[in-house]
C-alpha positions as CSV (number, residue, x, y, z in Angstrom):
1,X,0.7,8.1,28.3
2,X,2.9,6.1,30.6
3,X,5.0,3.6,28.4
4,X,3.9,0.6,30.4
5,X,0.3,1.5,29.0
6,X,1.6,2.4,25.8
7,X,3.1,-0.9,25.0
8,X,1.1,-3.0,27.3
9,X,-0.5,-5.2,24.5
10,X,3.1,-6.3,23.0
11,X,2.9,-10.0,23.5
12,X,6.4,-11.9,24.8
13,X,6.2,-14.0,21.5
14,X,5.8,-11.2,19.1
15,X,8.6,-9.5,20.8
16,X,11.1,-12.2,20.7
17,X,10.3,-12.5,17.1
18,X,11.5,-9.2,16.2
19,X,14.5,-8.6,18.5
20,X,17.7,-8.2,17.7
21,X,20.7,-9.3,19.7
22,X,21.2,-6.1,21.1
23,X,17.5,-5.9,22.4
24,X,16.9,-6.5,26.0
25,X,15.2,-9.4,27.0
26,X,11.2,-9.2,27.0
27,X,11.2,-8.9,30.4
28,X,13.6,-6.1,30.5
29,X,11.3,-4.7,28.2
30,X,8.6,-4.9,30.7
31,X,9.9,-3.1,32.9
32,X,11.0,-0.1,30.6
33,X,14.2,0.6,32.4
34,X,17.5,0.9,30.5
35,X,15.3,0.4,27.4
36,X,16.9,1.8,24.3
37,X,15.3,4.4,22.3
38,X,15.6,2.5,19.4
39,X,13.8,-0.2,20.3
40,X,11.0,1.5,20.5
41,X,11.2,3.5,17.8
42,X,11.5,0.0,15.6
43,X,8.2,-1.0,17.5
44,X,6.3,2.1,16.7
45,X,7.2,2.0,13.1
46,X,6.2,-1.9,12.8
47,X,2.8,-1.0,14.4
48,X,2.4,2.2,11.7
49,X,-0.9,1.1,9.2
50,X,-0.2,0.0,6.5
51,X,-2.2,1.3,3.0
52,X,-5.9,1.3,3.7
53,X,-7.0,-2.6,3.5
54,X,-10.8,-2.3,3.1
55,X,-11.8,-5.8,1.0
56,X,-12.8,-8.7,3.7
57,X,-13.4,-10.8,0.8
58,X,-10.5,-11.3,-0.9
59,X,-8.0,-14.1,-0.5
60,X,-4.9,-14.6,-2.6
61,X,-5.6,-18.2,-3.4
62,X,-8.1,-18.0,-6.0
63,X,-5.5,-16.1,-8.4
64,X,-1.9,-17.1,-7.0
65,X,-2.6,-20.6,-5.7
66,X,-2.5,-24.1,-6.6
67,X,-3.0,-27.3,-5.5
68,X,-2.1,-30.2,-7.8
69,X,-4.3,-33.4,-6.8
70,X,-7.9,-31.6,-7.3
71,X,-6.2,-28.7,-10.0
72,X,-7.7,-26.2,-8.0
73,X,-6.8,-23.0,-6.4
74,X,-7.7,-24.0,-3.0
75,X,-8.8,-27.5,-1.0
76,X,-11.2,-25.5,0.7
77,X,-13.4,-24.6,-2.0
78,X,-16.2,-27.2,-3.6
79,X,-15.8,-29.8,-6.6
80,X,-17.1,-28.1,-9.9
81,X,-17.0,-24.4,-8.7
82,X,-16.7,-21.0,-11.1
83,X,-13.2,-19.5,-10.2
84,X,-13.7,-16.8,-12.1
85,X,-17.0,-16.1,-10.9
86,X,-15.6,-16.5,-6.9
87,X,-12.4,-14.0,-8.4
88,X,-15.0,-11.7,-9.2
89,X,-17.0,-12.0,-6.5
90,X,-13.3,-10.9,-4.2
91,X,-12.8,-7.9,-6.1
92,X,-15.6,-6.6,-5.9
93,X,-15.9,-7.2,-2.0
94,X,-18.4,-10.0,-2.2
95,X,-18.1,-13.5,0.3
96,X,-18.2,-16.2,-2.7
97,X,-20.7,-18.1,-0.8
98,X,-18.1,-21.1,-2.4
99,X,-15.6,-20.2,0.5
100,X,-18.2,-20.9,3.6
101,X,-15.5,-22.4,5.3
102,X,-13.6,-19.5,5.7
103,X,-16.1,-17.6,6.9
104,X,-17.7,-20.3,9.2
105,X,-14.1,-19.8,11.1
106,X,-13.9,-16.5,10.6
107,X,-17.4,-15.4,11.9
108,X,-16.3,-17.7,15.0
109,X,-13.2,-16.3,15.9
110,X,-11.2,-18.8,14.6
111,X,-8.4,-17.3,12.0
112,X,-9.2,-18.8,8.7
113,X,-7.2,-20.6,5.8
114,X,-7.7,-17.5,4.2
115,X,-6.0,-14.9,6.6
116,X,-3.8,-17.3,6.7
117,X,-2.9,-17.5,3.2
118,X,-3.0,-13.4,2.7
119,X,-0.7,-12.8,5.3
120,X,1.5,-15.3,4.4
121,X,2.0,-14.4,0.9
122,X,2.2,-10.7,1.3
123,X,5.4,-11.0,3.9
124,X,7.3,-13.2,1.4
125,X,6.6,-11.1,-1.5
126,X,7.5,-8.1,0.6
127,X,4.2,-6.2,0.1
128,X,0.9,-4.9,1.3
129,X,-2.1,-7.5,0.9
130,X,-3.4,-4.3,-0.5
131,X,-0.1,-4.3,-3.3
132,X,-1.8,-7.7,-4.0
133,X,-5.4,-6.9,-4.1
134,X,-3.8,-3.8,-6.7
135,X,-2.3,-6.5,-8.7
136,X,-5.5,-8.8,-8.8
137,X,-7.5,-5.8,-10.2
138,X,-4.7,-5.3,-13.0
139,X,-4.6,-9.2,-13.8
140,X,-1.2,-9.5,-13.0
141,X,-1.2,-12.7,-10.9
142,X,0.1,-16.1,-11.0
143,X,0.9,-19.5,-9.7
144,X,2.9,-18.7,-7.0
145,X,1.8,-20.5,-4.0
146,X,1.7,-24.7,-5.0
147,X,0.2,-26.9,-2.4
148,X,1.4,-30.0,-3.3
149,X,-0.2,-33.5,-2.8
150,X,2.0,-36.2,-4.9
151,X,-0.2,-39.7,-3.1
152,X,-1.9,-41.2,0.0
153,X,0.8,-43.4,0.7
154,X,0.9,-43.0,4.9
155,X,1.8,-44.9,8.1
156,X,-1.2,-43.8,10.0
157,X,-5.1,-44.7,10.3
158,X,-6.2,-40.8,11.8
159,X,-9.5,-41.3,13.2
160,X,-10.8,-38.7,11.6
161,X,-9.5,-40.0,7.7
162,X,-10.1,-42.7,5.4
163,X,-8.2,-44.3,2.7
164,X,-8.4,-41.6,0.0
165,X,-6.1,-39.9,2.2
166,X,-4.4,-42.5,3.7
167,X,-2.9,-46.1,2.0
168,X,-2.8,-46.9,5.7
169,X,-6.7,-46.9,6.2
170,X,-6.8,-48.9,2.7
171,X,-5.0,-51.7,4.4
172,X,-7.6,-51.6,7.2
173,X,-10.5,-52.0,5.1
174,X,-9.3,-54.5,3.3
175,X,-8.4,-56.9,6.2
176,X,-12.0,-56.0,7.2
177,X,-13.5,-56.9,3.8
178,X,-14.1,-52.9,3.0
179,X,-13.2,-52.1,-0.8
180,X,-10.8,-49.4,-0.1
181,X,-10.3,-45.7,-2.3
182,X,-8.0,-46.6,-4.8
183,X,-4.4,-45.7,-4.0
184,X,-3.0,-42.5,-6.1
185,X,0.2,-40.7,-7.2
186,X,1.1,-38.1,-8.9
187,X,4.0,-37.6,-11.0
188,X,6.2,-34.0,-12.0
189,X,4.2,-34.1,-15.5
190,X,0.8,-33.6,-14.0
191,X,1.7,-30.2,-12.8
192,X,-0.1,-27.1,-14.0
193,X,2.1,-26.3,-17.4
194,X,2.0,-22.6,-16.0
195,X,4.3,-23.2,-13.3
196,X,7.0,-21.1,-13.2
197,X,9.6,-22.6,-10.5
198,X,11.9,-18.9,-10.6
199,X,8.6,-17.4,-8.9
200,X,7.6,-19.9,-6.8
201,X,7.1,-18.6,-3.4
202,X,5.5,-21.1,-1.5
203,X,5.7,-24.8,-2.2
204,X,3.6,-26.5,0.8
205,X,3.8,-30.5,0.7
206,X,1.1,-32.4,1.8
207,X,0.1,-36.2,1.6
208,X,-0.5,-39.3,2.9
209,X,2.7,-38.1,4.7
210,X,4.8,-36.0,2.2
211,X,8.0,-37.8,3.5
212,X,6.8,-41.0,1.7
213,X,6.7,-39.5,-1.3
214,X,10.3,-38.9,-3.7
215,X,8.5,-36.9,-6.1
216,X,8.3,-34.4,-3.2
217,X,12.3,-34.3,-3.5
218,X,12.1,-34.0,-6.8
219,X,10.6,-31.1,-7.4
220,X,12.7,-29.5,-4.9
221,X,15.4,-30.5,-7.1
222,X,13.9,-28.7,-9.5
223,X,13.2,-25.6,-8.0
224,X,16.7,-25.3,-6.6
225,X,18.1,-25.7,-10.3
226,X,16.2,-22.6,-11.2
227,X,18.1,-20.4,-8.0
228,X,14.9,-20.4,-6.1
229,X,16.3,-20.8,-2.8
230,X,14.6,-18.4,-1.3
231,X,11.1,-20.2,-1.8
232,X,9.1,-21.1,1.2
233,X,9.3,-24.5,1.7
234,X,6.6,-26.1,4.0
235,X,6.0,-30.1,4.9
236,X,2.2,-30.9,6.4
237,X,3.9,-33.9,8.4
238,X,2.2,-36.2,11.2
239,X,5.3,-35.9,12.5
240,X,6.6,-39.7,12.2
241,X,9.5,-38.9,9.2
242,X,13.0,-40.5,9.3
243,X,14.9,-37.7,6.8
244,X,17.5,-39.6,4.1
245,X,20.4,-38.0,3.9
246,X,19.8,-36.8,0.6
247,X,16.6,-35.0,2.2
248,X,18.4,-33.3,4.5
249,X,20.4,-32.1,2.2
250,X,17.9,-30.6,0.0
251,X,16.2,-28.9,2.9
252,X,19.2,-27.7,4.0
253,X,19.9,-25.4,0.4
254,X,16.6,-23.8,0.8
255,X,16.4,-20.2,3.1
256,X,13.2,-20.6,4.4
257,X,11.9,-24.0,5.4
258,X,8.4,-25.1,8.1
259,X,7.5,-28.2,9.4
260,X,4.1,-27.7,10.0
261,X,3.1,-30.8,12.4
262,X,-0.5,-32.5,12.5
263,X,-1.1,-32.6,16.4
264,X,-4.7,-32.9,17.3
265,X,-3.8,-33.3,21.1
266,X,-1.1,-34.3,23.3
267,X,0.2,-37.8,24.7
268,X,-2.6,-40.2,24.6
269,X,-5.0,-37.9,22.8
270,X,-2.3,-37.8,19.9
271,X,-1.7,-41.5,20.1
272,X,-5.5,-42.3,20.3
273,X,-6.3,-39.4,16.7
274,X,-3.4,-40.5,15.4
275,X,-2.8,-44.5,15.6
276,X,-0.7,-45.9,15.7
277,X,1.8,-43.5,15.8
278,X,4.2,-42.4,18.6
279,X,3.5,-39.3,20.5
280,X,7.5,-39.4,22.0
281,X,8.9,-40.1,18.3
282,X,6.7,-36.4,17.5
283,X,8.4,-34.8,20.1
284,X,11.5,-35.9,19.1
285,X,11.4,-34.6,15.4
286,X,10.3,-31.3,16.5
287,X,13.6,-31.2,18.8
288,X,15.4,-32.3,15.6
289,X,13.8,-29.6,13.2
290,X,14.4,-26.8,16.0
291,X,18.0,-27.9,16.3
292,X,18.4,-27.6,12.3
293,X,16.7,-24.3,12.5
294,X,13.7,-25.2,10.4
295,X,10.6,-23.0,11.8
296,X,7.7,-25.8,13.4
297,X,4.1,-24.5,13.5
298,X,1.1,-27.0,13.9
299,X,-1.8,-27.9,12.2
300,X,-4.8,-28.7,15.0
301,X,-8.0,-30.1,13.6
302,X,-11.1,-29.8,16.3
303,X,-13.9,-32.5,16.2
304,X,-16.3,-33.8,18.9
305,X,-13.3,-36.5,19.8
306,X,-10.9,-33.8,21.2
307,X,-13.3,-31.4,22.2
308,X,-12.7,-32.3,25.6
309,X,-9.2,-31.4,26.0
310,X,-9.0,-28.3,23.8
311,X,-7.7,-26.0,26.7
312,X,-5.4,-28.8,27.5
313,X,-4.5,-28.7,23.8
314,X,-3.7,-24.7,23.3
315,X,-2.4,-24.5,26.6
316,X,0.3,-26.9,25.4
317,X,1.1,-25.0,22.3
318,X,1.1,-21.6,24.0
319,X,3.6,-23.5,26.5
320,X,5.8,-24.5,23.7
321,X,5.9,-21.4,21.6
322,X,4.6,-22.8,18.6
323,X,2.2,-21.1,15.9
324,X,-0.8,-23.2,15.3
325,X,-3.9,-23.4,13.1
326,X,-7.3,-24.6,14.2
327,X,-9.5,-26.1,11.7
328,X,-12.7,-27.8,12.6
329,X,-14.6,-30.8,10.8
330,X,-17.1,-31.1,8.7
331,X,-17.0,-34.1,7.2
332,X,-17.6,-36.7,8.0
333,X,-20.5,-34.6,9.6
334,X,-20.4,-37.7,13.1
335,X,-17.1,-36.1,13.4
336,X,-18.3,-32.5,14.0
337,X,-17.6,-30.8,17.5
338,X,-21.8,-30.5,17.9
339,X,-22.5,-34.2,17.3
340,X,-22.5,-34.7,21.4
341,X,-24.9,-34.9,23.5
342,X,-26.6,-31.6,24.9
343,X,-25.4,-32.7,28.5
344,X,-21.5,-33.6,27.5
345,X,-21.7,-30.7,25.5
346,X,-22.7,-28.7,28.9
347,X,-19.8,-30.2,30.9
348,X,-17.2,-28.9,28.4
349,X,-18.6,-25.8,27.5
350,X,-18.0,-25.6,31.7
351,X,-14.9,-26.6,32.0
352,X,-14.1,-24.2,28.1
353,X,-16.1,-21.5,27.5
354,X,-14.3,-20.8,24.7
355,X,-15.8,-23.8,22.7
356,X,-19.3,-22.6,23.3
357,X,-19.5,-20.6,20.1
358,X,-18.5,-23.6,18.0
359,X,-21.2,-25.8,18.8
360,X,-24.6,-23.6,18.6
361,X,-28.1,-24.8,19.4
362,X,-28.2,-28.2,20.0
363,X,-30.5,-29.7,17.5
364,X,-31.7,-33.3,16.6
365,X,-29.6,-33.5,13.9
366,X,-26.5,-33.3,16.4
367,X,-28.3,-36.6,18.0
368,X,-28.5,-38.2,15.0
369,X,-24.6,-37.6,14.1
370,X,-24.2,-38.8,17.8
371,X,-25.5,-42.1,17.4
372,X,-23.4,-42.8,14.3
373,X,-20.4,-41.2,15.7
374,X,-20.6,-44.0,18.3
375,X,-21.4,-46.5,16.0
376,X,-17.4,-45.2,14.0
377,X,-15.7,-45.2,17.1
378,X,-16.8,-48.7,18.4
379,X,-16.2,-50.2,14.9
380,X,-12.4,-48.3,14.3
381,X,-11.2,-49.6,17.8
382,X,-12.3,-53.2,17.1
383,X,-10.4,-53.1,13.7
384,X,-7.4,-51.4,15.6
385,X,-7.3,-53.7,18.7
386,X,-8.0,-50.5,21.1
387,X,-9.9,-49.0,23.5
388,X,-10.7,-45.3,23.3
389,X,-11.1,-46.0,27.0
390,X,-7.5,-46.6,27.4
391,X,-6.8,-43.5,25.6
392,X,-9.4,-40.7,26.1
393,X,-10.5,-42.0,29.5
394,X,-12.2,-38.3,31.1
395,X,-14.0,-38.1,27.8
396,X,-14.4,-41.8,27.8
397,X,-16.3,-42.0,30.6
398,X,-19.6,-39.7,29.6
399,X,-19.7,-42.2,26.2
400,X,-22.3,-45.2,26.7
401,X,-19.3,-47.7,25.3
């Protein structure tokens, strides 16, 4: 086999990812002249198997993960559910029927939380998800991977939110005589008394807008005075932050540390999901985590509001080099990507085929959502003084508003 057929599938991102200095450029590599031996030979051994992974059910966060606001493993999973009978239900290579989520993503060719999560945790431990899986059966697992959630105090009203998320949507209501969710925080005592901050490995803050919170800092603090610097240190941010000095600083001690930024579009699309935040003050915080060498991925959440420009969207990404994870809403269920119309739904499907397999048969109930998806949108631009006309015009312009 010719090489340019052997390693015809290497992507220009993975490869740039794994160079070294003395790698030639990826399209150096393309060509396959003057190529090193050794390159290749460090490409063949990354693509080896490794151990035999055979259980599509299991998912590190029921046994090492944590998040602190709902004491539960994992967001994702429903109020009042048995953790050990979903653990069980992983090792013996059973979908918990608890973790539909998941595998609504997953059966749509969407990478899931879960994938996610496994992968994640298995290249900063070093080890197989199989080593993991090993160490579930032996029940020798633990708190390692803390999702953190200190209070909904934010600076944004995200169309898709509401105030228990959000002390930003609480003002709203209130100035609209709406009895808002009641504001929440969340001190370092109400952490899980298992913690163990020497084997922390991921500690993934997210809000309201974790930059509003200085318990956040805190237990950075904390985890630095036990050596942990090499813990993974991850911010969910909508991307408006002004870092203190003393924040920067605390970053700055830990090895490994990801901005992960909500973006649900770009430009006026952001500006629009996102109000009333600036899509040029986003841009410019990316630039400043880049410059400080702290790793940017995004968070992209789908509903039938961005539909529309979802090429638009990834091709952005994809333009920018940056890692991103879809999710797609459920609730509030007018908020869904099939609560459209059968004939908008036609036009984008037309102008995305790639959305087609999120959106299924069209059924009544996706009218239903429809109507009161219009009935939101009308009411959250006449609290917010907008126009989603003067934001989303192309999608605008099929809504009868």
């Amino acid at each position: 086999m010719r090489l340019s057929e052997k390693y015809s599938f290497v992507k220009q991102n993975d490869y740039e990812s794994v160079a070294g200095e003395d790698w030639p450029t990826f399209d150096q590599f393309q060509l396959h002249k003057n190529v090193e031996q050794f390159v290749y030979d460090e490409i063949d051994q990354m693509l080896e198997p490794d151990e035999v992974f055979d259980n599509p059910a299991f998912c590190v966060m029921p046994f090492y993960g944590w998040q602190t606001d709902i004491k539960s493993s994992c967001c994702l999973l429903p109020e009042n559910h048995d953790i050990e009978k979903i653990r069980a239900d992983m090792l013996n290579t059973r979908r918990p029927e608890e973790c539909w989520k998941c595998w609504k993503n997953e059966d749509a060719g969407i990478k899931s939380d879960r994938q996610i999560k496994n992968e994640t945790l298995a290249l900063l431990e070093d080890v197989t998800i199989q080593s993991l899986l090993d160490d579930c059966n032996q029940g020798q697992y633990g708190i390692s991977m803390l999702k953190i959630s200190t209070n909904n105090t934010c600076n944004a009203t995200c169309a898709t939110c509401s105030s228990g998320a959000s002390s930003a949507w609480g003002t709203l209501e209130r100035k609209n005589n709406i009895q808002p969710a009641r504001s929440w925080k969340i001190g370092l005592n109400k952490f899980p008394y298992t913690l163990d901050h020497s084997r922390l490995r991921v500690a993934a803050f997210h809000g309201g807008e974790p930059f509003l919170s200085s318990t956040n800092f805190d237990l950075l603090e904390q985890i630095l005075d036990h050596d942990n610097d090499d813990c993974f240190v991850s911010f969910v941010t909508n991307g408006s932050f002004n870092p203190t000095k003393k924040q920067k600083y605390i970053l700055s001690k830990f090895k490994q540390v990801n901005f992960c930024f909500s973006i649900d579009g770009v430009g006026s699309v952001f500006e629009y999901m996102r109000y009333p935040l600036s899509w040029t003050k986003t841009l410019d915080n990316i630039k400043w985590a880049q410059d400080n060498k702290i790793d940017v991925s995004v968070s992209y959440t789908l509903s039938n509001l961005n539909l529309w420009y979802h090429a638009q969207t990834i091709a952005w990404f994809q333009q920018q080099g940056i890692n991103f994870l879809t999710g797609v809403v459920d609730y509030p269920s007018y908020f869904q990507p099939s609560a459209l119309p059968e004939s908008v739904k036609d036009l984008i499907v037309a102008r995305d085929p790639d959305v087609a397999k999120l959106l299924g048969k069209h059924t009544d109930q996706d009218d239903q959502n429809y109507q009161q998806f219009l009935a939101e949108i009308q009411k959250q631009d006449r609290w917010k003084g907008i126009s989603i006309r003067d934001y989303l015009p192309e999608f605008a312009e099929h809504l009868p508003i």
